[in-house]
LOMAR-721725 format. One record per residue (C-alpha): x, y, z; residue in three letters. Coordinates in steps of 0.02 Angstrom, whole numbers, padded with zeros to 5 digits, always signed. Example, Ala and Ser with C-alpha at 12.3 -4.5 7.8 and 13.67 -1.06 7.14 Angstrom:
2
+00615-00225+00390ALA
+00684-00053+00357SER
END
This chain:
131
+00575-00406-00523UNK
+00619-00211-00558UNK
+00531-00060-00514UNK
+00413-00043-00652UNK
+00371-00225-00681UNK
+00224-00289-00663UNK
+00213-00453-00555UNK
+00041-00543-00592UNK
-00083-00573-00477UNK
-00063-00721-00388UNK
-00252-00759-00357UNK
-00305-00893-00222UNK
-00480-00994-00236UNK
-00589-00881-00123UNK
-00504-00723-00118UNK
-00554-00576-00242UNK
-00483-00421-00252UNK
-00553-00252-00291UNK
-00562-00221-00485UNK
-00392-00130-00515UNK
-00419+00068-00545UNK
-00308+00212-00622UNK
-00251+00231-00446UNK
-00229+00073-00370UNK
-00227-00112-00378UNK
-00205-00263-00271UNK
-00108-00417-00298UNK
-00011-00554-00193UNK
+00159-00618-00198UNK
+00180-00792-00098UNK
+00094-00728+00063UNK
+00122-00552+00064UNK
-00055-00431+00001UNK
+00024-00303-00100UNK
-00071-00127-00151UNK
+00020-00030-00263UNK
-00043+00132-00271UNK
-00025+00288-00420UNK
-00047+00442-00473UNK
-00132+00572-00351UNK
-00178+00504-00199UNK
-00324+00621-00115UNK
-00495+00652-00096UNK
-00512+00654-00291UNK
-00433+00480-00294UNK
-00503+00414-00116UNK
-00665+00302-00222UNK
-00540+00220-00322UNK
-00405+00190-00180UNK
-00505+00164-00037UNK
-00574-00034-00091UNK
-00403-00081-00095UNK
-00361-00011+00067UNK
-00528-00087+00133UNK
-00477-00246+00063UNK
-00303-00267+00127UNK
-00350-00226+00286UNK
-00483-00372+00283UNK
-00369-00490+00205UNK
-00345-00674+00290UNK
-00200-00705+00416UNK
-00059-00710+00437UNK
-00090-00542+00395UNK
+00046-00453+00295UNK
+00030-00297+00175UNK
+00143-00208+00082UNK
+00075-00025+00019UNK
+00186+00011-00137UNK
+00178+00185-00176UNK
+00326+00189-00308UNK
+00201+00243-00435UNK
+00135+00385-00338UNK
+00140+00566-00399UNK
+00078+00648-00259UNK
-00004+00629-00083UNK
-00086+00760+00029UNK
-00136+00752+00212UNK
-00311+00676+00129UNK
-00216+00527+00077UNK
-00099+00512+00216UNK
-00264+00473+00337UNK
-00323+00344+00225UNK
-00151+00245+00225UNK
-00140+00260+00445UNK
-00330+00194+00440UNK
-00280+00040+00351UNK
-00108+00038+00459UNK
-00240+00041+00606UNK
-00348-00086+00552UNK
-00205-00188+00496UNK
-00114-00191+00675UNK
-00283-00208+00777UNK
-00309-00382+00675UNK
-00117-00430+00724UNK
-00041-00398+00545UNK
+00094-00316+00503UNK
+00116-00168+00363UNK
+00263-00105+00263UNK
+00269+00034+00136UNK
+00384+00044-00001UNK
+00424+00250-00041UNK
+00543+00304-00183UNK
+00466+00468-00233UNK
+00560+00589-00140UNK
+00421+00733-00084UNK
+00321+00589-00012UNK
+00472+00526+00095UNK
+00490+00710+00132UNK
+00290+00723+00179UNK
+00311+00571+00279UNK
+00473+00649+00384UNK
+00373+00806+00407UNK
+00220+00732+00485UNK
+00323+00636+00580UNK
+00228+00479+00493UNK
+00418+00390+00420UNK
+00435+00342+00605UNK
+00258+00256+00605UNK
+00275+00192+00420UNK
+00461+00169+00436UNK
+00467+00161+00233UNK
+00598+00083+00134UNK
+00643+00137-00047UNK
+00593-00020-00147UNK
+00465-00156-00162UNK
+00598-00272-00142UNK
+00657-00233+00011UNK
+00483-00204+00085UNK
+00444-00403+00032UNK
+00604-00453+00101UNK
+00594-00564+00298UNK
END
C-alpha cells in the first residue's frame, strides 16, 4: 500500500464505524483501528471528526489505533485537544496509539507544543502499522 491508496475497510460482524465524512473516516487493517483524518482539522471540522475519534477510542481490545493524518491540510490548537482526548481515553482503557504525520507544519505544530514527544509521530502509515 502507498500513501494515497485507499485500503478497504475491513469490517468485522458487530463492529460499525462512523459514516465516513469529508474529514475523516475509520477503517481496520488486521487488528489495528485506523482513522485517517483530512483537510482542516478544527472547530469547523470537530462534528465530522469527533465520531471517529469517539469511536476509536471505544473500540474492542486489544486496543490499537493508528490516527493517519497524511491527508491533513491543517490543524490548530482546536484539533490538537481533540487528538490528546482520544490519546487519553485510548491509554486509560490499556491501548496503545500511533500517529502517522507527513505534512510538515503539523510535525512542526507538534514539536512546538511539545506534543511529538507525547505522539512520537512517524512519517508514514506504514511504519505506524508496523510491530
Amino acid at each position: 500500500m502507498h500513501h494515497g491508496e485507499r485500503p478497504e475497510p475491513d469490517r468485522r460482524l458487530g463492529e460499525e464505524s462512523p459514516p465516513e465524512t469529508p474529514y475523516a473516516r475509520s477503517y481496520r487493517i488486521r487488528d489495528v483501528l485506523v482513522v485517517e483524518l483530512r483537510g482542516e482539522i478544527d472547530l469547523g471540522s470537530a462534528l465530522h471528526v469527533d465520531p471517529h475519534l469517539e469511536a476509536a477510542a471505544q473500540g474492542p481490545r486489544p486496543l490499537l489505533v493508528v490516527l493517519d493524518l497524511g491527508p491533513v491540510d491543517f490543524i490548530d490548537c482546536f484539533g490538537l485537544s481533540l487528538l490528546l482526548r482520544t490519546r487519553r481515553r485510548v491509554v486509560e482503557r490499556g491501548g496503545d496509539l500511533r500517529m502517522a504525520v507527513a505534512h510538515v507544519p503539523t510535525r512542526k505544530l507538534l514539536a512546538m507544543t511539545g506534543l511529538d514527544g507525547v505522539f512520537c509521530p512517524v512519517w508514514t502509515l506504514e511504519e505506524a502499522l508496523a510491530p
